[in-house]
PDB file of N, CA, C and O in Angstrom, chain B, residues numbered from 101:
ATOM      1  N   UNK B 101     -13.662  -0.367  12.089  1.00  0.00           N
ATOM      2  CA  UNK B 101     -13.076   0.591  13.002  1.00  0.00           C
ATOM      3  C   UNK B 101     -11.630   0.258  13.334  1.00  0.00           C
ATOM      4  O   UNK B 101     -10.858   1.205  13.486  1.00  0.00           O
ATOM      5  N   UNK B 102     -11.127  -1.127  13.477  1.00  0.00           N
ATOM      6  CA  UNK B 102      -9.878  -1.777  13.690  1.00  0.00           C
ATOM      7  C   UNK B 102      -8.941  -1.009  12.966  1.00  0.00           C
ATOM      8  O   UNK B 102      -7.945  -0.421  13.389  1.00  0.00           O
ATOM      9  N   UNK B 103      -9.468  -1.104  11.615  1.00  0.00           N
ATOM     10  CA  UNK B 103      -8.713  -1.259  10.677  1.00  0.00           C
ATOM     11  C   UNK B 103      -8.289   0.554  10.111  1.00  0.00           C
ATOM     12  O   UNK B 103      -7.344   0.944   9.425  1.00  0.00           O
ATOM     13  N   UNK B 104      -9.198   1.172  10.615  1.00  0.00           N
ATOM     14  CA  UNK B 104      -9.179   2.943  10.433  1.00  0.00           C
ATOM     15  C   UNK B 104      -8.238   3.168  11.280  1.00  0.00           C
ATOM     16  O   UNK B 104      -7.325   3.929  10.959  1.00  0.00           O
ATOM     17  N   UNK B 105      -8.269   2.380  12.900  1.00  0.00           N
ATOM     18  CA  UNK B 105      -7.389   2.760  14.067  1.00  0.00           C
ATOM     19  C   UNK B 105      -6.040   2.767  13.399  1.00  0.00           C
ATOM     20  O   UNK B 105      -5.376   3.801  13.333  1.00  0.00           O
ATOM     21  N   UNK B 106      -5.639   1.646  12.916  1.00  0.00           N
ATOM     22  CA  UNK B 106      -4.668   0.871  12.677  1.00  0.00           C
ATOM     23  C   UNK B 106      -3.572   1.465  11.510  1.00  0.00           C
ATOM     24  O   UNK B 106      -2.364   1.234  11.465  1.00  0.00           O
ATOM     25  N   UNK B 107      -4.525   2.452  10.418  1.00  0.00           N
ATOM     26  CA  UNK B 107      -3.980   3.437   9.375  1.00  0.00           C
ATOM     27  C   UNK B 107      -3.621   4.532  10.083  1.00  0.00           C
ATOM     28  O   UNK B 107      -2.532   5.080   9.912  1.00  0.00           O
ATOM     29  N   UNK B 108      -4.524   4.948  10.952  1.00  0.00           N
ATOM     30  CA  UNK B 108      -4.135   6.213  11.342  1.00  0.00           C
ATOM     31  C   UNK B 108      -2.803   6.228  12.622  1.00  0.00           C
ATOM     32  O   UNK B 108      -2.118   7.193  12.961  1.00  0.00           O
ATOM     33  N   UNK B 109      -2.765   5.108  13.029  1.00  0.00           N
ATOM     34  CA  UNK B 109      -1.306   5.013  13.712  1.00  0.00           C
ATOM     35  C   UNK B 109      -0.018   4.665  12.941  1.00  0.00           C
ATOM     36  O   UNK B 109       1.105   4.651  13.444  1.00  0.00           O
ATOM     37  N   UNK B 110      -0.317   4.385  11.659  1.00  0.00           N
ATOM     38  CA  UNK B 110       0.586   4.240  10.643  1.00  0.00           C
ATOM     39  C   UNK B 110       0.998   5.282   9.720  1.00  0.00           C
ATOM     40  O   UNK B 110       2.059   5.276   9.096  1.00  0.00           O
ATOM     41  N   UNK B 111      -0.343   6.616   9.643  1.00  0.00           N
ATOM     42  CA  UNK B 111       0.044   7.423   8.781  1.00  0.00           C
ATOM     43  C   UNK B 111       1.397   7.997   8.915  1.00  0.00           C
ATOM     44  O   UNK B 111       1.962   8.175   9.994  1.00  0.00           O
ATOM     45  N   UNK B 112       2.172   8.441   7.057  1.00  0.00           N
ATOM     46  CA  UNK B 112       3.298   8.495   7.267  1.00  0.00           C
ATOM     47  C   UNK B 112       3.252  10.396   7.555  1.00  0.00           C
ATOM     48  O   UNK B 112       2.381  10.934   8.237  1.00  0.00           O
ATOM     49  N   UNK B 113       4.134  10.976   7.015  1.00  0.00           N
ATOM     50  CA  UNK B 113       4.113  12.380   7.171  1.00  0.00           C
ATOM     51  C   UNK B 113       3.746  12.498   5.372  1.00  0.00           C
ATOM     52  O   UNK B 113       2.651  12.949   5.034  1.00  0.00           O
ATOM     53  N   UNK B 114       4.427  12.199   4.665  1.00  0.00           N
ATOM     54  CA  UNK B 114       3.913  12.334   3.485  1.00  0.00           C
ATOM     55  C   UNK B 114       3.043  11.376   2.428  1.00  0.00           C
ATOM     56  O   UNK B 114       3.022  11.362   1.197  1.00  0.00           O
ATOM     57  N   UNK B 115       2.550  10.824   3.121  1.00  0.00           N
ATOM     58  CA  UNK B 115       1.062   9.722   2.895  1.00  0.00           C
ATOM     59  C   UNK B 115       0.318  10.374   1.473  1.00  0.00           C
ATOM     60  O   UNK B 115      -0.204  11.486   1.391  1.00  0.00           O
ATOM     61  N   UNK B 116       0.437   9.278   0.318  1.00  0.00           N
ATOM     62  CA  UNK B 116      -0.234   9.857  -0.461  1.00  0.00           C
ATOM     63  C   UNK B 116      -1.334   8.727  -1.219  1.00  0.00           C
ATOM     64  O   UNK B 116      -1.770   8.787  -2.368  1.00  0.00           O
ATOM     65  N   UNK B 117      -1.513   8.069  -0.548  1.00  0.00           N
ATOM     66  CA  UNK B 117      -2.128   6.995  -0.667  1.00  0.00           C
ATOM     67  C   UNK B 117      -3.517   6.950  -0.398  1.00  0.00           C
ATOM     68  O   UNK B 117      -3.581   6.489   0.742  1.00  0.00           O
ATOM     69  N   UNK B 118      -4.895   7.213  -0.887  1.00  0.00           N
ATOM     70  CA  UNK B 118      -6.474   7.213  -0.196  1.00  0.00           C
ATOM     71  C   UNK B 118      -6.313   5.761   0.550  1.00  0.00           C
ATOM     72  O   UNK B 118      -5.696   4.733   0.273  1.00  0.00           O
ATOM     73  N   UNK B 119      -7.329   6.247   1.835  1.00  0.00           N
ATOM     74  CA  UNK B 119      -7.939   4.875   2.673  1.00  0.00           C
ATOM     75  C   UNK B 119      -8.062   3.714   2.312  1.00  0.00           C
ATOM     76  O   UNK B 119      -7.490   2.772   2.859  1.00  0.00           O
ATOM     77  N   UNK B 120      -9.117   3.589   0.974  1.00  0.00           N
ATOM     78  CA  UNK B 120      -9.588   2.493   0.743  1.00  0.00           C
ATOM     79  C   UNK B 120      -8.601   1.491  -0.517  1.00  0.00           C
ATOM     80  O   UNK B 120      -8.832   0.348  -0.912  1.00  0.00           O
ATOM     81  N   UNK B 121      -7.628   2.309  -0.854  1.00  0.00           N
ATOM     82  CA  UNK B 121      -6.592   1.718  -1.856  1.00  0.00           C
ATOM     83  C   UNK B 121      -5.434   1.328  -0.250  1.00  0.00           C
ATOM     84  O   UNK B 121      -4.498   0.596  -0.573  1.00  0.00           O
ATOM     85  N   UNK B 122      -5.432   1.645   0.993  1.00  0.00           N
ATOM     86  CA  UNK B 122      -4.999   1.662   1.798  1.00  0.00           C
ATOM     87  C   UNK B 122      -5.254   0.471   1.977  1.00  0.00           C
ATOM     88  O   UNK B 122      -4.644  -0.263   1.199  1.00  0.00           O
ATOM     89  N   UNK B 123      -6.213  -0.268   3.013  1.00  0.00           N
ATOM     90  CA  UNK B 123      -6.879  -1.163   3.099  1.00  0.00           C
ATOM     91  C   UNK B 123      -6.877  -2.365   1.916  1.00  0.00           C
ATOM     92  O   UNK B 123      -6.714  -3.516   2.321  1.00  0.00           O
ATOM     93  N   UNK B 124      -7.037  -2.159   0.586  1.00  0.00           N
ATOM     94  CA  UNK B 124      -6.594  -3.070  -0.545  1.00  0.00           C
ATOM     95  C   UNK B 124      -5.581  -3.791  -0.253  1.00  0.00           C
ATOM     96  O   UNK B 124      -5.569  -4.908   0.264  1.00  0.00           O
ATOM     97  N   UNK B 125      -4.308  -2.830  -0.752  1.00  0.00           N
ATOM     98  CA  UNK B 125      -3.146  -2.627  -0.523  1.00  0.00           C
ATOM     99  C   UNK B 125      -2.356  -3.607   0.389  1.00  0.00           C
ATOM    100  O   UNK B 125      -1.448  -4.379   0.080  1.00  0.00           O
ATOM    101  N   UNK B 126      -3.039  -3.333   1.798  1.00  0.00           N
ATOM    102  CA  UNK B 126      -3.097  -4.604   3.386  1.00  0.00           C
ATOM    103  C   UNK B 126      -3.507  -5.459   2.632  1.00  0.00           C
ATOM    104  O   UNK B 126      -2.560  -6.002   2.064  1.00  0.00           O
ATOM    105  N   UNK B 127      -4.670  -5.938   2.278  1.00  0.00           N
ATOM    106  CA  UNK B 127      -5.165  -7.343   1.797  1.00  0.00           C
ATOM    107  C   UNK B 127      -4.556  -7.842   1.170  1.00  0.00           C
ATOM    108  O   UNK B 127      -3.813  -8.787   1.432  1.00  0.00           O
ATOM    109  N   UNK B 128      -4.755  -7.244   0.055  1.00  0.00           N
ATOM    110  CA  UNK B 128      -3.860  -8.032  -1.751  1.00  0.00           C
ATOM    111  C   UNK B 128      -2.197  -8.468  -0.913  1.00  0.00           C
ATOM    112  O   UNK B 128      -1.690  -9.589  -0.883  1.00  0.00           O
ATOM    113  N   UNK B 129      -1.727  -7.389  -0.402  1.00  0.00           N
ATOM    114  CA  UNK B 129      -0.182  -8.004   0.436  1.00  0.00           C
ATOM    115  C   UNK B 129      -0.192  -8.944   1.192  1.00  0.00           C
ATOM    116  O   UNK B 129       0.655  -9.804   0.951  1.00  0.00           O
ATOM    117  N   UNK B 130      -1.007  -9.149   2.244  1.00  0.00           N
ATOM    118  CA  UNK B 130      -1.353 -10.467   2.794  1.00  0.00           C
ATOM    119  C   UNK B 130      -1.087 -11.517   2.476  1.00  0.00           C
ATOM    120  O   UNK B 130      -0.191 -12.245   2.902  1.00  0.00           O
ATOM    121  N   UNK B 131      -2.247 -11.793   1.278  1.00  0.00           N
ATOM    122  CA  UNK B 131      -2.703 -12.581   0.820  1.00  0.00           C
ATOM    123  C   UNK B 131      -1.055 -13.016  -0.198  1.00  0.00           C
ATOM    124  O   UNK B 131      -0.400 -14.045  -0.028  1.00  0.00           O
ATOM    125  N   UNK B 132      -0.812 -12.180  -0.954  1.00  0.00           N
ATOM    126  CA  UNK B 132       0.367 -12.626  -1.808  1.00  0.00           C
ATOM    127  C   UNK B 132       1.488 -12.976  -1.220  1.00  0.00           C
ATOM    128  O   UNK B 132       2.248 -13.777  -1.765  1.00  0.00           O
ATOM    129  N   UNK B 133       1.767 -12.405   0.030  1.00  0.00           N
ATOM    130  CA  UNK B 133       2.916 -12.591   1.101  1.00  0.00           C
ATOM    131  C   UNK B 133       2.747 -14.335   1.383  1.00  0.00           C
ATOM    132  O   UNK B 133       3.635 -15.180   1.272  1.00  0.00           O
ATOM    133  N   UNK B 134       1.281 -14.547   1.786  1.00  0.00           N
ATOM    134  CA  UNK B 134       1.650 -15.702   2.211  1.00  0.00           C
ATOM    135  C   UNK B 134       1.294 -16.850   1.499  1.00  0.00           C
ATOM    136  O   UNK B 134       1.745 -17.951   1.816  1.00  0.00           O
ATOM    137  N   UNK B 135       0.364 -16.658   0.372  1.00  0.00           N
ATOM    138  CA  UNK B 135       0.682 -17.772  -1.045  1.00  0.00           C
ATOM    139  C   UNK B 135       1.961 -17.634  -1.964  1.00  0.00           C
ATOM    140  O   UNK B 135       1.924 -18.224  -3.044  1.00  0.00           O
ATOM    141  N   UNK B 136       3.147 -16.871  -1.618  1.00  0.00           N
ATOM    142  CA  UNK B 136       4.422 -16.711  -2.171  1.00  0.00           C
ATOM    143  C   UNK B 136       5.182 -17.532  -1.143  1.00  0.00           C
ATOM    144  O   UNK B 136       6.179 -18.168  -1.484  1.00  0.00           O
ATOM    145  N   UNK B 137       4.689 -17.533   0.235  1.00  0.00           N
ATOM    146  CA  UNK B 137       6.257 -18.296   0.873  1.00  0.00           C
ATOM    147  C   UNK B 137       5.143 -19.430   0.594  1.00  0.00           C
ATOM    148  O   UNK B 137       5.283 -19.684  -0.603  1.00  0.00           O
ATOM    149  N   UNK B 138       4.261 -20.115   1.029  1.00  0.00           N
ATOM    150  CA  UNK B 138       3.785 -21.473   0.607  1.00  0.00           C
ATOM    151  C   UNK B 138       4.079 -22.335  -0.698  1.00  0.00           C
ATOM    152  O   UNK B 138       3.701 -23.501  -0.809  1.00  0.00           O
ATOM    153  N   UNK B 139       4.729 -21.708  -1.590  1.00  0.00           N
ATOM    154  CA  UNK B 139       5.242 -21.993  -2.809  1.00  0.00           C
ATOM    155  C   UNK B 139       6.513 -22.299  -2.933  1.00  0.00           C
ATOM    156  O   UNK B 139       6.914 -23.111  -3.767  1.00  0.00           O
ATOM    157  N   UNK B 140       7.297 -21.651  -2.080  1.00  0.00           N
ATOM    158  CA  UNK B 140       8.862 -21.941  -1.830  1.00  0.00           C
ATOM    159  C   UNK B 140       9.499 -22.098  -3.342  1.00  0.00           C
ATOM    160  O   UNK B 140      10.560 -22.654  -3.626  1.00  0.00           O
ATOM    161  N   UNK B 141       9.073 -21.807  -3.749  1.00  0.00           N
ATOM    162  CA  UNK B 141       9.883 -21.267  -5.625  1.00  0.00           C
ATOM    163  C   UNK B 141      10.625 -20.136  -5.544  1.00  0.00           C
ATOM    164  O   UNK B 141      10.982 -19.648  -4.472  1.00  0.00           O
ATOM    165  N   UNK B 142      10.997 -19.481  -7.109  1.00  0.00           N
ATOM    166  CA  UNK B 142      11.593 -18.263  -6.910  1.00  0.00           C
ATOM    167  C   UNK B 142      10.524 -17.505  -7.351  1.00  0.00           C
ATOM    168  O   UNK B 142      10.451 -16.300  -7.113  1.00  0.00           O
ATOM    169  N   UNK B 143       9.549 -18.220  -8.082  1.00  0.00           N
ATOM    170  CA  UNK B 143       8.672 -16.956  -8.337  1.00  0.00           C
ATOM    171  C   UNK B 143       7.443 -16.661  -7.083  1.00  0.00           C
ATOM    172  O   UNK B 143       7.025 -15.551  -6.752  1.00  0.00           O
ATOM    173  N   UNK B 144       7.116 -17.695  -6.646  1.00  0.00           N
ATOM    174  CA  UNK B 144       6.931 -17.557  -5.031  1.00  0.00           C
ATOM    175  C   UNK B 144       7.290 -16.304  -4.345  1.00  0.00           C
ATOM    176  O   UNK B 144       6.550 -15.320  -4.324  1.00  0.00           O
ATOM    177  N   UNK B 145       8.285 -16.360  -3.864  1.00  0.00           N
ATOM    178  CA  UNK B 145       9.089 -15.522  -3.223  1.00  0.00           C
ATOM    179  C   UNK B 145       9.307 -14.398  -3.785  1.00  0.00           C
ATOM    180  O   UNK B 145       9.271 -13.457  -2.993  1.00  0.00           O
ATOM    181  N   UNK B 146       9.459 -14.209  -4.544  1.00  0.00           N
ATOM    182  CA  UNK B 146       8.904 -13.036  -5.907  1.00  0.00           C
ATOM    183  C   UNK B 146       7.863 -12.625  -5.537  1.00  0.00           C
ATOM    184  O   UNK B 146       8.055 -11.689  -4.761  1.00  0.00           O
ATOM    185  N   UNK B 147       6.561 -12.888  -5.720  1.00  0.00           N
ATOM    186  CA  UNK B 147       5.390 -12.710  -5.017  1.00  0.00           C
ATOM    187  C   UNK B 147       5.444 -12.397  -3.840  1.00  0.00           C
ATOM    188  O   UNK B 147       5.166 -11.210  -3.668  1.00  0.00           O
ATOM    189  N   UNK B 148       5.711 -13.015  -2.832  1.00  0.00           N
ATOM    190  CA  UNK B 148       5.954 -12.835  -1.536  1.00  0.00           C
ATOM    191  C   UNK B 148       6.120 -11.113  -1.278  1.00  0.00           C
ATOM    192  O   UNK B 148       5.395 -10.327  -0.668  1.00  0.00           O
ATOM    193  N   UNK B 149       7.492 -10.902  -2.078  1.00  0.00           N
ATOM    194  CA  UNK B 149       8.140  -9.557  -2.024  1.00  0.00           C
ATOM    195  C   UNK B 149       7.591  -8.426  -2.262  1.00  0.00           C
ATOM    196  O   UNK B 149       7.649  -7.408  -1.571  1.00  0.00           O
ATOM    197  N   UNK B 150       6.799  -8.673  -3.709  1.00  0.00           N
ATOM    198  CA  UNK B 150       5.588  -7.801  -4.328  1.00  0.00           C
ATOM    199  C   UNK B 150       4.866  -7.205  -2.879  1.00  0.00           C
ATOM    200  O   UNK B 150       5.029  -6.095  -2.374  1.00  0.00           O
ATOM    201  N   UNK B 151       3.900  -8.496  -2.334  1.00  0.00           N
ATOM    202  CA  UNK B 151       3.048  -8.680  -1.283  1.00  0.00           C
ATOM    203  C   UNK B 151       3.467  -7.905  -0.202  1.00  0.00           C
ATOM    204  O   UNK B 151       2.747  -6.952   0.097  1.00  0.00           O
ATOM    205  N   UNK B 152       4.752  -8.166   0.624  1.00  0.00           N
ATOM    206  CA  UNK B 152       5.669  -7.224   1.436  1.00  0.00           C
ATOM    207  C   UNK B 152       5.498  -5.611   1.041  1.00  0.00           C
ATOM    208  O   UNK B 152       5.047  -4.740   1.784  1.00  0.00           O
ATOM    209  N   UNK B 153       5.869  -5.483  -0.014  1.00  0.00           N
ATOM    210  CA  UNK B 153       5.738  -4.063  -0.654  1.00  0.00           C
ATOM    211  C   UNK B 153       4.213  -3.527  -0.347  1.00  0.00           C
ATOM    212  O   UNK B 153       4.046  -2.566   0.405  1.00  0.00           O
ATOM    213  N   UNK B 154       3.555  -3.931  -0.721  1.00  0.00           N
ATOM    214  CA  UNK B 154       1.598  -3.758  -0.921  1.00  0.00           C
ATOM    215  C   UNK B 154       1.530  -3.649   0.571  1.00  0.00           C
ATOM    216  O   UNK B 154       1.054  -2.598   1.000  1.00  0.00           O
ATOM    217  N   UNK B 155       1.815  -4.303   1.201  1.00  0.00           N
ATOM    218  CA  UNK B 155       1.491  -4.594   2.709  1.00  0.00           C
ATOM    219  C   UNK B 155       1.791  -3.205   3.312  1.00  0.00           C
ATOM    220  O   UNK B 155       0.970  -2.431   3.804  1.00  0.00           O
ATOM    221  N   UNK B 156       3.489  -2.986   3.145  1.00  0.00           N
ATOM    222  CA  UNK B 156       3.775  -1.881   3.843  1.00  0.00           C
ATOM    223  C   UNK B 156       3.672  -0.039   3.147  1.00  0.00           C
ATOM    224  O   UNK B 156       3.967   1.066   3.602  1.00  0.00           O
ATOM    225  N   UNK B 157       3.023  -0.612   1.693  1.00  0.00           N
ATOM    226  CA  UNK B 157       2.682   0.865   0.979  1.00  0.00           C
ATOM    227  C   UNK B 157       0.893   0.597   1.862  1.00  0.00           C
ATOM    228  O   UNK B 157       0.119   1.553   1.840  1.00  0.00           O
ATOM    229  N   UNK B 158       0.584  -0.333   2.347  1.00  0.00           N
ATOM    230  CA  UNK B 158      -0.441   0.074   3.297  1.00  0.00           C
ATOM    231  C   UNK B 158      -0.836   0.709   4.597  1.00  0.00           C
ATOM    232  O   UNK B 158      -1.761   1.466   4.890  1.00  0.00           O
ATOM    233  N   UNK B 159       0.280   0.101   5.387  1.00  0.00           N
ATOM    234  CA  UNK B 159       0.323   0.437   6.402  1.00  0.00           C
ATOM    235  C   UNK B 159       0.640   1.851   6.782  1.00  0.00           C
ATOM    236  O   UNK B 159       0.219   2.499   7.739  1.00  0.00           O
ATOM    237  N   UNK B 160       1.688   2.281   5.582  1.00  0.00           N
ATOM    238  CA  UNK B 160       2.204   3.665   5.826  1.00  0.00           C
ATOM    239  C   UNK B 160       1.652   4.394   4.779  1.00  0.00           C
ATOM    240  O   UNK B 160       2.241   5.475   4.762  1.00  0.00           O
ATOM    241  N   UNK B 161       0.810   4.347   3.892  1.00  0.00           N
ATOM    242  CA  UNK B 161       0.020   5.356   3.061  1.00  0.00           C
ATOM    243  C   UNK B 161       0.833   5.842   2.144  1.00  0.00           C
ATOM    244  O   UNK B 161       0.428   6.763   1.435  1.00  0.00           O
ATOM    245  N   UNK B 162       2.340   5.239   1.951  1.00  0.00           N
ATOM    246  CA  UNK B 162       3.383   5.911   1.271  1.00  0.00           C
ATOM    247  C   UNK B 162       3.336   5.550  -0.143  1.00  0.00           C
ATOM    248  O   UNK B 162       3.922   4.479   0.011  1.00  0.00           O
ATOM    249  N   UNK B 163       3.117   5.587  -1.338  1.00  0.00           N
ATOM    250  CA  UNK B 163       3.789   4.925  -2.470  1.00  0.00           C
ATOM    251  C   UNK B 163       4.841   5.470  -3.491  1.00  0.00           C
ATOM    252  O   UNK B 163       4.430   6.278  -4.323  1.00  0.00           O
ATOM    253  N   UNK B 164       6.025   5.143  -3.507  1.00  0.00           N
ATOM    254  CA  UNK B 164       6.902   5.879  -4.051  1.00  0.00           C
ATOM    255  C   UNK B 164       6.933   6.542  -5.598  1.00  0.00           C
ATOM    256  O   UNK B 164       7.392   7.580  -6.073  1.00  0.00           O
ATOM    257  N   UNK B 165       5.838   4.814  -6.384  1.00  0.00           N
ATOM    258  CA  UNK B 165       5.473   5.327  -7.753  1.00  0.00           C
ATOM    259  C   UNK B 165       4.389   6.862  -7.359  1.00  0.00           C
ATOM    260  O   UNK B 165       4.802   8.006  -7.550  1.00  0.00           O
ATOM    261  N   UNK B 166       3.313   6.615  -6.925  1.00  0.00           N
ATOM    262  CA  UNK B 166       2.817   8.240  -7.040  1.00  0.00           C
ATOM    263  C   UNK B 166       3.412   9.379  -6.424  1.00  0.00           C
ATOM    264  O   UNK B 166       2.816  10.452  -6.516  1.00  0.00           O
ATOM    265  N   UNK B 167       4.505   9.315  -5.804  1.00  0.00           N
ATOM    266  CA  UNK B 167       5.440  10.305  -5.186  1.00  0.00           C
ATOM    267  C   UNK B 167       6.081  10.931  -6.828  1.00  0.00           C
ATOM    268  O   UNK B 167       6.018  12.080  -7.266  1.00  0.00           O
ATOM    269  N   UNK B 168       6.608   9.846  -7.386  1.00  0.00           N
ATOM    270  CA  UNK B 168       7.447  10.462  -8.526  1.00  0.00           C
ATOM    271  C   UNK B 168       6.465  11.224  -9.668  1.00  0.00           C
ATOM    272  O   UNK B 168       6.790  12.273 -10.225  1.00  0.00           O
ATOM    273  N   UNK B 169       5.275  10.541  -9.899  1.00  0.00           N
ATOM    274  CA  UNK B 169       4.275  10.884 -10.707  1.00  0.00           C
ATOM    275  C   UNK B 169       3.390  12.356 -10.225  1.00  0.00           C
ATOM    276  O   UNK B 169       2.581  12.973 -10.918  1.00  0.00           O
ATOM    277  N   UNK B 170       3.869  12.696  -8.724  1.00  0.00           N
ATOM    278  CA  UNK B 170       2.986  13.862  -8.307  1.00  0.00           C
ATOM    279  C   UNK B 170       1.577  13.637  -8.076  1.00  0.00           C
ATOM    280  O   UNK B 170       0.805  14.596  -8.088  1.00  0.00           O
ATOM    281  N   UNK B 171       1.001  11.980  -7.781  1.00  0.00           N
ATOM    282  CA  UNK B 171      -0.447  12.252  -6.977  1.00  0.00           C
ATOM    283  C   UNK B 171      -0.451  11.936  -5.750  1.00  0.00           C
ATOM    284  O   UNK B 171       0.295  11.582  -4.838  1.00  0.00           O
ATOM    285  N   UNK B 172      -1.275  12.114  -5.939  1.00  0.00           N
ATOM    286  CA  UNK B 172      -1.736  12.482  -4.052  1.00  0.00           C
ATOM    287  C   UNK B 172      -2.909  12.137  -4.095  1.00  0.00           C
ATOM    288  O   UNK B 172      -3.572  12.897  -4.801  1.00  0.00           O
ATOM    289  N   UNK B 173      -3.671  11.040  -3.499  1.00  0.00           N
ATOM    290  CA  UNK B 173      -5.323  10.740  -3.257  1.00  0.00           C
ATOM    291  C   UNK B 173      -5.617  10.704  -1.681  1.00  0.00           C
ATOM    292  O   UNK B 173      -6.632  10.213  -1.188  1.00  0.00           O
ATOM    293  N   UNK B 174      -4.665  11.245  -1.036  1.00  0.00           N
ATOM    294  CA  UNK B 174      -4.759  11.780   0.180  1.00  0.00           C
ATOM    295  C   UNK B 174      -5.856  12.895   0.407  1.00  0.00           C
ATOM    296  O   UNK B 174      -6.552  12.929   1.422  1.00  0.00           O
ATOM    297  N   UNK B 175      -5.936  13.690  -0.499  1.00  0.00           N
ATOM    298  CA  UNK B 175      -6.686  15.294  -0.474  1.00  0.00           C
ATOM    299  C   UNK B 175      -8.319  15.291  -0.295  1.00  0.00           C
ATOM    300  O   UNK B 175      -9.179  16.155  -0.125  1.00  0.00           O
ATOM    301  N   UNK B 176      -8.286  13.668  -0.440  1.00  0.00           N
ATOM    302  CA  UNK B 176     -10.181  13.629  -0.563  1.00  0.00           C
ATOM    303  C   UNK B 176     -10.803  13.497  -1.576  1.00  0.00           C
ATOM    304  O   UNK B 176     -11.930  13.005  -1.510  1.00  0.00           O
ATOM    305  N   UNK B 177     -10.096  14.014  -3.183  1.00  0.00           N
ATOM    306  CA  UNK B 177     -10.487  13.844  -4.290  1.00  0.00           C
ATOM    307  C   UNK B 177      -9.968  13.018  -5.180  1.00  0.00           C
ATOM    308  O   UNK B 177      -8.814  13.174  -5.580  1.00  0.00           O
ATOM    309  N   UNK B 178     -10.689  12.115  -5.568  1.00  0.00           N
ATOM    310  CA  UNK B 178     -10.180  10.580  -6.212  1.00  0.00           C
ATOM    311  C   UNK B 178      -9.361  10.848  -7.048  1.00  0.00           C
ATOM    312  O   UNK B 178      -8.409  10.083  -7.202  1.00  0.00           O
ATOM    313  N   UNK B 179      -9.541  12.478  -8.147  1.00  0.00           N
ATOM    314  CA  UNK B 179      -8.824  12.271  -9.334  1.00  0.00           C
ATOM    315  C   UNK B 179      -7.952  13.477  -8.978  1.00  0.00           C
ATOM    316  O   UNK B 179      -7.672  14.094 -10.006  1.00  0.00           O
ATOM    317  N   UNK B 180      -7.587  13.858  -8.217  1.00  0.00           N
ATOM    318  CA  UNK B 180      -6.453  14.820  -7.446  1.00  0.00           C
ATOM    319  C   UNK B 180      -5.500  14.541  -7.642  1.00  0.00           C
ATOM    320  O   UNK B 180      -5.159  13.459  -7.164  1.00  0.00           O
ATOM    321  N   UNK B 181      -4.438  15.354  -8.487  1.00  0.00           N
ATOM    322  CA  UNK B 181      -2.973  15.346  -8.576  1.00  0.00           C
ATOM    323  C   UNK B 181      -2.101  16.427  -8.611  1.00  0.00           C
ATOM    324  O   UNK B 181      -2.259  17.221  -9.538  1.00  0.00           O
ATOM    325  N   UNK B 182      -1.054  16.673  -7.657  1.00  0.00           N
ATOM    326  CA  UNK B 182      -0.462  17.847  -7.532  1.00  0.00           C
ATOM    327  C   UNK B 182      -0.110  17.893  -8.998  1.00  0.00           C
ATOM    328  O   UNK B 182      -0.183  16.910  -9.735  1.00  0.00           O
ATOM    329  N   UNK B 183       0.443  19.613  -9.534  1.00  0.00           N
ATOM    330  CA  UNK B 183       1.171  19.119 -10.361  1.00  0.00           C
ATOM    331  C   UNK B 183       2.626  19.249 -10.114  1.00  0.00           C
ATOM    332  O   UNK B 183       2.990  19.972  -9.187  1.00  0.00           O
ATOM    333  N   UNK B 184       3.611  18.547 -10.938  1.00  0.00           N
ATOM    334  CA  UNK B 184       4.629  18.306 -10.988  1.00  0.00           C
ATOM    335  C   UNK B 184       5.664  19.522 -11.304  1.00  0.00           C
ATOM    336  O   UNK B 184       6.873  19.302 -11.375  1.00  0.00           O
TER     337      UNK B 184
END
């Protein structure tokens, strides 16, 4: 329930991102965010950045690659894509 609250105060206006790739998205970024600065390398931090990215294409439902590509898994249907 936290974690539904927590998307839906984040949704963006043009959110094209489904819930549960939402939620991923948070994790996998997390997780890479903070085994990238524990590494203090460049590819570390590299990671890190990736992770940053994932994190906040979570929080805000935004992803710029399916913006350019025209999907949308916002709509409810997994294999839903505007077309272009």
């Amino acid at each position: 329930m936290i974690v539904t609250e927590a998307l839906a105060l984040f949704q963006a206006v043009n959110a094209n991102v489904g819930e549960k790739e939402r939620v991923g998205s948070i994790a996998s970024g997390a997780m890479l965010m903070v085994s990238g600065l524990q590494r203090r390398t460049f590819m570390g931090y590299l990671g890190a950045a990736v992770g940053l990215y994932l994190f906040i294409r979570g929080l805000t439902g935004y992803c710029i690659g399916y913006n350019g590509l025209g999907i949308d898994k916002c709509s409810g249907d997994p294999d839903s894509a505007s077309s272009a």
